[in-house]
Jmol script that loads the backbone (N, CA, C; Angstrom):
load data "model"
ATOM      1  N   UNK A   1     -31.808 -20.928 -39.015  1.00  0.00           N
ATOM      2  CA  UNK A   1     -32.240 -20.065 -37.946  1.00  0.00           C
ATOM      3  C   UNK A   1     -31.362 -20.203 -36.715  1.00  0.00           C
ATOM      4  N   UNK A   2     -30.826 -21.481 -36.486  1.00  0.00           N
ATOM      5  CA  UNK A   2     -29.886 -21.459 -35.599  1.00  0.00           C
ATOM      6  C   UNK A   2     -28.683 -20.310 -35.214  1.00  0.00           C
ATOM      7  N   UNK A   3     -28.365 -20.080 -36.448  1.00  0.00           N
ATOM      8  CA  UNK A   3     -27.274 -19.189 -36.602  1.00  0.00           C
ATOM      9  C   UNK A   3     -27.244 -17.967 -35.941  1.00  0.00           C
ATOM     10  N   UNK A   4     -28.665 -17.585 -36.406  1.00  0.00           N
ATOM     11  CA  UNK A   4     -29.202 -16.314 -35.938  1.00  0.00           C
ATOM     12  C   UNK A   4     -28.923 -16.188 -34.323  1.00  0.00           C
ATOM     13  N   UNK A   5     -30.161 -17.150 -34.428  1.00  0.00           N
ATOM     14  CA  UNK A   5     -29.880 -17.482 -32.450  1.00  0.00           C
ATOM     15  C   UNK A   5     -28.756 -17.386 -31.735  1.00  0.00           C
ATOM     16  N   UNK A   6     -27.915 -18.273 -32.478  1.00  0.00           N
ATOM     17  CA  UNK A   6     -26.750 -18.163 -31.482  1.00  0.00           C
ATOM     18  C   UNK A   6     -25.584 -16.847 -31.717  1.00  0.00           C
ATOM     19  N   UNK A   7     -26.047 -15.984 -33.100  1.00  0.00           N
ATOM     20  CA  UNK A   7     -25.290 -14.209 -32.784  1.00  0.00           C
ATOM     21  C   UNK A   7     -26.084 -13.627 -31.915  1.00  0.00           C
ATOM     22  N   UNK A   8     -27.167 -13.990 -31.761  1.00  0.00           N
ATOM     23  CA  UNK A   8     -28.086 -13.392 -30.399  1.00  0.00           C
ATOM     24  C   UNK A   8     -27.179 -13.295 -29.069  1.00  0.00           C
ATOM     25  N   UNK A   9     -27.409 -15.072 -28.797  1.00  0.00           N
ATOM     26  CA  UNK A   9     -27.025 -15.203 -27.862  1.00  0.00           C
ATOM     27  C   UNK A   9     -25.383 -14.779 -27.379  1.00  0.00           C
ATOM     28  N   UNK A  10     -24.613 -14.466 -28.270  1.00  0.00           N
ATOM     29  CA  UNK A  10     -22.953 -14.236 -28.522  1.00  0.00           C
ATOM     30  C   UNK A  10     -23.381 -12.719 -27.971  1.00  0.00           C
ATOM     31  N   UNK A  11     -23.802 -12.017 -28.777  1.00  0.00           N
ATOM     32  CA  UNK A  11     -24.165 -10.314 -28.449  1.00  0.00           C
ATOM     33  C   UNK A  11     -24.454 -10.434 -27.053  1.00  0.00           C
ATOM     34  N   UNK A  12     -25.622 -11.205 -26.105  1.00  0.00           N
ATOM     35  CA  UNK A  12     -26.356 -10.780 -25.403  1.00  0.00           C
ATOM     36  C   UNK A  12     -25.301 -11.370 -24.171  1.00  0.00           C
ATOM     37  N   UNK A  13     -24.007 -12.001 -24.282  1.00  0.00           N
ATOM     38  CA  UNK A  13     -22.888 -12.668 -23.775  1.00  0.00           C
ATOM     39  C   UNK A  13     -21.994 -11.464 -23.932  1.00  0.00           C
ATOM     40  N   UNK A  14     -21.666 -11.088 -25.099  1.00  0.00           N
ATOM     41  CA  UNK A  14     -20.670 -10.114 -24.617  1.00  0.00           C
ATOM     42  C   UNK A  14     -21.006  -8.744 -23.977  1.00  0.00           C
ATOM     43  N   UNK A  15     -22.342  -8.173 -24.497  1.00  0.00           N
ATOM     44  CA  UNK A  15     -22.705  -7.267 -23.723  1.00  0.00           C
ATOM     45  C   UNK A  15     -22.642  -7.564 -22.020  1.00  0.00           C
ATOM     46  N   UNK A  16     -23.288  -8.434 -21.769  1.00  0.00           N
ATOM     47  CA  UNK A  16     -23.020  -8.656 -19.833  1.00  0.00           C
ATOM     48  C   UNK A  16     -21.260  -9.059 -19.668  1.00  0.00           C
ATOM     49  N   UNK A  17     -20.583  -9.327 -20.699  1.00  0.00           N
ATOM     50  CA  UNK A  17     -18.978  -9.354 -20.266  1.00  0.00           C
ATOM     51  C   UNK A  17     -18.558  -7.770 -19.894  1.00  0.00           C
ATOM     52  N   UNK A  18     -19.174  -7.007 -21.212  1.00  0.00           N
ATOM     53  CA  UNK A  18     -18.592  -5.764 -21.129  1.00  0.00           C
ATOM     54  C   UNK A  18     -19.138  -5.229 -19.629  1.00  0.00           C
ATOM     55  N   UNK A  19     -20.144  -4.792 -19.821  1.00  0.00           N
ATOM     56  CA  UNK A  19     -20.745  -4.710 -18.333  1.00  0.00           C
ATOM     57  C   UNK A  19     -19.878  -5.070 -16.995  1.00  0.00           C
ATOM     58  N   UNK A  20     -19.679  -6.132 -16.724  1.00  0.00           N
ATOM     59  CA  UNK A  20     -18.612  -7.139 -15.677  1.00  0.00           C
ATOM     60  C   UNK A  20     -17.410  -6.115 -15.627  1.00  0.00           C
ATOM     61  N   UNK A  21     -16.623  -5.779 -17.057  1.00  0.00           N
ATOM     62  CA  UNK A  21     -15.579  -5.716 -17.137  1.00  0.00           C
ATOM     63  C   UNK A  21     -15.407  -4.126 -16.845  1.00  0.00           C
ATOM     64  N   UNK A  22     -16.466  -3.076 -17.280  1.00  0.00           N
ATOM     65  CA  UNK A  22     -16.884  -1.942 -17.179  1.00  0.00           C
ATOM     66  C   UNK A  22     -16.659  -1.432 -15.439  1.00  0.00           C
ATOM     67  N   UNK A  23     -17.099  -2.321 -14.737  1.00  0.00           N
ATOM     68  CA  UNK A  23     -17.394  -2.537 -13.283  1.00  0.00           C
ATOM     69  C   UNK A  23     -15.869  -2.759 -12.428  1.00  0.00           C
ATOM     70  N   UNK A  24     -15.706  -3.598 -12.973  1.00  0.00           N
ATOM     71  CA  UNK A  24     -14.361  -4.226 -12.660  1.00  0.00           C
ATOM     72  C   UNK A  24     -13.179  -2.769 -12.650  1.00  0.00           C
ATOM     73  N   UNK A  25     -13.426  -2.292 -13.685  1.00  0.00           N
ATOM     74  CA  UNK A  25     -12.233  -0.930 -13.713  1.00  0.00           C
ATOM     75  C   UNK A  25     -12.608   0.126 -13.055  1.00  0.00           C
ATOM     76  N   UNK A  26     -14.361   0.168 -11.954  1.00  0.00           N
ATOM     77  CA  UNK A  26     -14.368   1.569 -11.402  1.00  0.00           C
ATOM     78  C   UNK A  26     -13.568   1.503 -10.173  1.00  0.00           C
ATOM     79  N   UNK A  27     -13.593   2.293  -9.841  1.00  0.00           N
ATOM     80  CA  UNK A  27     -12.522   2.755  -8.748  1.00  0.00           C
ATOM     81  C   UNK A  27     -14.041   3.549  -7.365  1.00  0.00           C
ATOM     82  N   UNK A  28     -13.716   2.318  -6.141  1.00  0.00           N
ATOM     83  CA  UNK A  28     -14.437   2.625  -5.226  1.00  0.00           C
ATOM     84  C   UNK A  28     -14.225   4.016  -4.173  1.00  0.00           C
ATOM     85  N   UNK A  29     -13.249   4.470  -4.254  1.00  0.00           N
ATOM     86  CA  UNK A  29     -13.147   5.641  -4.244  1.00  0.00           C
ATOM     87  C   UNK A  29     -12.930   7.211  -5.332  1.00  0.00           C
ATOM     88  N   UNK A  30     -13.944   8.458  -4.304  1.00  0.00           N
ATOM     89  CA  UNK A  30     -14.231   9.281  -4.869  1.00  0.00           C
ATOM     90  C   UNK A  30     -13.358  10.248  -5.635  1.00  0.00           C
ATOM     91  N   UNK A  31     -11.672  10.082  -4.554  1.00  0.00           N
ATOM     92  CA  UNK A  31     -10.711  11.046  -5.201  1.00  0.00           C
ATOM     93  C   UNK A  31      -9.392  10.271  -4.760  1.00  0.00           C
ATOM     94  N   UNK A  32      -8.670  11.068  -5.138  1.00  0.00           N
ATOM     95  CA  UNK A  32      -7.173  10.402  -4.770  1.00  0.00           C
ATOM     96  C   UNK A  32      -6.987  10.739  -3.533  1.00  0.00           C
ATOM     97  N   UNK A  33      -7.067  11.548  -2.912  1.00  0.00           N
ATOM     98  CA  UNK A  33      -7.359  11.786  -1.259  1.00  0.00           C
ATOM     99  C   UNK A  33      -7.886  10.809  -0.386  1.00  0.00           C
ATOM    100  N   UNK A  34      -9.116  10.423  -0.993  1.00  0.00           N
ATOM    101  CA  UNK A  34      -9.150   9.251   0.006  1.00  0.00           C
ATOM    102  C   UNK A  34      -8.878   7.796  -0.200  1.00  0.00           C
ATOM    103  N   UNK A  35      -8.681   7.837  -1.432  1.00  0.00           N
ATOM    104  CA  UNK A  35      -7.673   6.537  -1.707  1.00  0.00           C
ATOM    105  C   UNK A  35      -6.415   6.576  -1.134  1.00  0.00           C
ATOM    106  N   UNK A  36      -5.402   7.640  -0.943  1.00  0.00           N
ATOM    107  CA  UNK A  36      -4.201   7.259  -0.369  1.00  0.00           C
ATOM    108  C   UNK A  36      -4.439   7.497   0.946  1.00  0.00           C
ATOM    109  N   UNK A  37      -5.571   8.232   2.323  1.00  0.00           N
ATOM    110  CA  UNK A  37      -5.865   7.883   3.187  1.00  0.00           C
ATOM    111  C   UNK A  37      -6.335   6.377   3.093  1.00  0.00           C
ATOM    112  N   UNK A  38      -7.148   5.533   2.537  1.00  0.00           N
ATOM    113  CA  UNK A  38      -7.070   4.329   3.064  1.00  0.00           C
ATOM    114  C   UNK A  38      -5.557   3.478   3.113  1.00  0.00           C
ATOM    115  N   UNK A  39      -4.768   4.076   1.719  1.00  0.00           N
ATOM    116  CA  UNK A  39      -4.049   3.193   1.420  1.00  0.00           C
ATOM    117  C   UNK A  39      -2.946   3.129   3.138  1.00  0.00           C
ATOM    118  N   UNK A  40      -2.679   4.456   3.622  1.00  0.00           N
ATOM    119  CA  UNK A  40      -1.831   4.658   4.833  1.00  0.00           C
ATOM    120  C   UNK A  40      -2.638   4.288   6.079  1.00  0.00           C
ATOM    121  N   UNK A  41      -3.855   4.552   6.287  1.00  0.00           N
ATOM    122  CA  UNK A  41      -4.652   3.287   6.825  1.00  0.00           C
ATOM    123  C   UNK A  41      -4.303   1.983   7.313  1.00  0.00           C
ATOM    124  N   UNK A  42      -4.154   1.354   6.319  1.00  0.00           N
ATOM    125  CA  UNK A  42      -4.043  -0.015   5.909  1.00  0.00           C
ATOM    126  C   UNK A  42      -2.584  -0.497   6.153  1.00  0.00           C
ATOM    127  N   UNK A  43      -1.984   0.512   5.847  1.00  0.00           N
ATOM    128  CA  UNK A  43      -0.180   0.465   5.740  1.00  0.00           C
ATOM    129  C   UNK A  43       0.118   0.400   7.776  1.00  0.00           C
ATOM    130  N   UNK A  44      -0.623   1.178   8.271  1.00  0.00           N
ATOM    131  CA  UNK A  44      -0.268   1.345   9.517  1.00  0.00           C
ATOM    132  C   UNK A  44      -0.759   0.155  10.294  1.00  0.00           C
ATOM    133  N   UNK A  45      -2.171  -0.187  10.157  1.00  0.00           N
ATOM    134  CA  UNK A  45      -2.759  -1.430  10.274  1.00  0.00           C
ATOM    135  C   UNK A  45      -1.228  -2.624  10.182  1.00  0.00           C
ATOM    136  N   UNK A  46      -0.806  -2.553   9.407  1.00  0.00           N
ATOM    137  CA  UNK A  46      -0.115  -3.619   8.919  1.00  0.00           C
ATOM    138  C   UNK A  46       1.284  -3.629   9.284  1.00  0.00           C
ATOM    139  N   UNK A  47       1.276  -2.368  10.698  1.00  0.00           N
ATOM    140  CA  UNK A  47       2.851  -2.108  11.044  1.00  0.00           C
ATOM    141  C   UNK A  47       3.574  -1.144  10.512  1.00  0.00           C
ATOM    142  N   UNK A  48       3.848  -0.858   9.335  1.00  0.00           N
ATOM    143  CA  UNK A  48       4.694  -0.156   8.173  1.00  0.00           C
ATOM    144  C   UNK A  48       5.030   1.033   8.925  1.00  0.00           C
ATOM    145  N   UNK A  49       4.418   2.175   9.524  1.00  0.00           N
ATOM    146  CA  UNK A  49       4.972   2.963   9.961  1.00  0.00           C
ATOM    147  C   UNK A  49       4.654   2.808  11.455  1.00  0.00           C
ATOM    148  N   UNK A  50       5.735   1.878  11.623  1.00  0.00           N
ATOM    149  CA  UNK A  50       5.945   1.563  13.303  1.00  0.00           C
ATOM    150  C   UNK A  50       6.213   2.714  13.910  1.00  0.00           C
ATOM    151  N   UNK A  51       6.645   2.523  15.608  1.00  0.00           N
ATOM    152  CA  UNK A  51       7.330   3.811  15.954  1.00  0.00           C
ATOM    153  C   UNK A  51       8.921   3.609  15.671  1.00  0.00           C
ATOM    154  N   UNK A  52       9.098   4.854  15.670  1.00  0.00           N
ATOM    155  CA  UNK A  52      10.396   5.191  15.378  1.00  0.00           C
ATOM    156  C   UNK A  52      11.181   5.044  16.711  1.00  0.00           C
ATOM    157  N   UNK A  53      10.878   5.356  17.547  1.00  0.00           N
ATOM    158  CA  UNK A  53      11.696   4.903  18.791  1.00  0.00           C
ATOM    159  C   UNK A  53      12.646   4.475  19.103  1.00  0.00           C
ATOM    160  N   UNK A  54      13.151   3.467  18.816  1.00  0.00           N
ATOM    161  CA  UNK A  54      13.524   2.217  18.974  1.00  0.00           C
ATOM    162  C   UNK A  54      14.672   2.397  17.715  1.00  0.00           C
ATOM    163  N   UNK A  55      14.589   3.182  16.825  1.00  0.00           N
ATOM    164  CA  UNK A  55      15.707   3.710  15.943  1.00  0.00           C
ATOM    165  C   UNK A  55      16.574   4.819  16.178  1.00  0.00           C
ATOM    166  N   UNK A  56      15.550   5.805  17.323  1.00  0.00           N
ATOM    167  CA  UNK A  56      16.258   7.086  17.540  1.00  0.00           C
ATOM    168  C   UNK A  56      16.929   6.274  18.754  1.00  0.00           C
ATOM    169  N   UNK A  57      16.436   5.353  19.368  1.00  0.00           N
ATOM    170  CA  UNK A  57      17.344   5.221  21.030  1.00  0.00           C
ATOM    171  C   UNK A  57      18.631   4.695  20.601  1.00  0.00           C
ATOM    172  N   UNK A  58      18.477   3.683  19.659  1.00  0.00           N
ATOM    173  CA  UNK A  58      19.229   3.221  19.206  1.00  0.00           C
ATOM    174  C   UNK A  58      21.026   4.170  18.846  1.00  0.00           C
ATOM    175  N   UNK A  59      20.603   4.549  18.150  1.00  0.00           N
ATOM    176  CA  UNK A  59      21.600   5.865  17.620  1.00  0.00           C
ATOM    177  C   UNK A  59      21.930   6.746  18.732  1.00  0.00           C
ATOM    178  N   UNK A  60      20.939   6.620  19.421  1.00  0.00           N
ATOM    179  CA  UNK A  60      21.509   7.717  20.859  1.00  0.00           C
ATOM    180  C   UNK A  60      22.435   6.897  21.775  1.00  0.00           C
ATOM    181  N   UNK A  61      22.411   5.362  22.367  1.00  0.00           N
ATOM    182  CA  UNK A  61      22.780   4.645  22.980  1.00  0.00           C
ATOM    183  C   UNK A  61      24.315   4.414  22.037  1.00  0.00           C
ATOM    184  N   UNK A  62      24.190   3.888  20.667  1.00  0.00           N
ATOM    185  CA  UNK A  62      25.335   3.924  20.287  1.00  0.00           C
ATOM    186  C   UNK A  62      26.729   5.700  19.862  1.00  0.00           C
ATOM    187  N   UNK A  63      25.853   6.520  19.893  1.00  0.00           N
ATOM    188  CA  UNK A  63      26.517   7.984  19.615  1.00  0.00           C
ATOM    189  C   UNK A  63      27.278   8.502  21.291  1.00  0.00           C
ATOM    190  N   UNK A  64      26.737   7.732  22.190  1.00  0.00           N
ATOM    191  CA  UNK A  64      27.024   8.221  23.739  1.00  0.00           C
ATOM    192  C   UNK A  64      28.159   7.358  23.712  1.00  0.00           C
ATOM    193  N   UNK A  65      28.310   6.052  23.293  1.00  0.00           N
ATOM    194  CA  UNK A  65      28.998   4.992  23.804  1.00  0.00           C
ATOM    195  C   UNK A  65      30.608   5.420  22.700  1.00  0.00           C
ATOM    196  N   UNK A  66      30.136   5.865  21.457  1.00  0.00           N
ATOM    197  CA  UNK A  66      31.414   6.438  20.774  1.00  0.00           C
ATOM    198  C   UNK A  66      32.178   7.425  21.651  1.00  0.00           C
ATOM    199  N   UNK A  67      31.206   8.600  22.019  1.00  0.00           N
ATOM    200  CA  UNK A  67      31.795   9.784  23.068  1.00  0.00           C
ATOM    201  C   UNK A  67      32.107   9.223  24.034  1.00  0.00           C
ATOM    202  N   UNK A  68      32.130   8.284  24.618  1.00  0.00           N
ATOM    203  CA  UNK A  68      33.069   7.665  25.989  1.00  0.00           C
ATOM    204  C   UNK A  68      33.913   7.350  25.334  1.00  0.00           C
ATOM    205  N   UNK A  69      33.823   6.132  24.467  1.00  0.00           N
ATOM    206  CA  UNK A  69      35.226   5.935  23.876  1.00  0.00           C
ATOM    207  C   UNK A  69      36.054   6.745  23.839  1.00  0.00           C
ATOM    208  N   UNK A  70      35.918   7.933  23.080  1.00  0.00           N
ATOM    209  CA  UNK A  70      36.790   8.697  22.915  1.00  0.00           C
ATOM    210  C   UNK A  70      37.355   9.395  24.546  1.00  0.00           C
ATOM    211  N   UNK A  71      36.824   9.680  24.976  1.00  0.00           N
ATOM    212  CA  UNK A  71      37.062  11.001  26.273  1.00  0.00           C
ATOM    213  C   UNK A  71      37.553   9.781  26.833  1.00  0.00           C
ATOM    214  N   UNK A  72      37.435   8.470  26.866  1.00  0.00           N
ATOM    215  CA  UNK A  72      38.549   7.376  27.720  1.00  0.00           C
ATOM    216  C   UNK A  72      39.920   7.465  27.026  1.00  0.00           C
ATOM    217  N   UNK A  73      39.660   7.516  25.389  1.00  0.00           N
ATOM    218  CA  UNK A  73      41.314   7.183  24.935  1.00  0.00           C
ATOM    219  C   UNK A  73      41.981   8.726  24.876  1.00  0.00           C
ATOM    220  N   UNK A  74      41.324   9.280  25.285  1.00  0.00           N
ATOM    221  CA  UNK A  74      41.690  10.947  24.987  1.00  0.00           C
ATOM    222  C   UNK A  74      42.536  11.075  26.934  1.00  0.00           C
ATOM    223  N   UNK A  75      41.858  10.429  27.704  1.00  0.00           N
ATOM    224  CA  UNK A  75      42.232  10.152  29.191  1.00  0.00           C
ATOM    225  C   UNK A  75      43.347   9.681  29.098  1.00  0.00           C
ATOM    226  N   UNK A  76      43.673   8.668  28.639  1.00  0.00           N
ATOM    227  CA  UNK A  76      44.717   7.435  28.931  1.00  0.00           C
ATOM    228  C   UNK A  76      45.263   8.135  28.153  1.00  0.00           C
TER     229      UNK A  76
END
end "model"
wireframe off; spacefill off
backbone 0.3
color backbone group
């Protein structure tokens, strides 16, 4: 009778695994819409799309400093 018991207990083990595991793969959001709103959310939270600023000045400060160069050696 043991035997019995313990395919019981094996069944009544893997059924609550499946269950667990069933759970484990839903997806807490409703659509892909608001999954990739959290995901950019989260991304911004975390810096990722800093400002750009600081890249455009950049390029502007160095693109001015080429055009002097030149209009100096174009002078001399």
């Amino acid at each position: 009778m043991s035997g019995l018991s313990n395919s019981a207990a094996d069944l009544v083990a893997l059924e609550a695994y499946a269950a667990r595991a069933g759970a484990a793969m839903a997806c807490v959001y409703s659509s892909s819409a608001e999954l990739d709103a959290a995901l950019i959310a989260e991304r911004r939270a975390a810096g990722v799309y800093g400002p750009r600023r600081h890249r455009y000045a950049l390029a502007t400060v160095a693109g001015l400093a080429a055009g002097l160069t030149v209009v100096i050696l174009l002078i001399v």
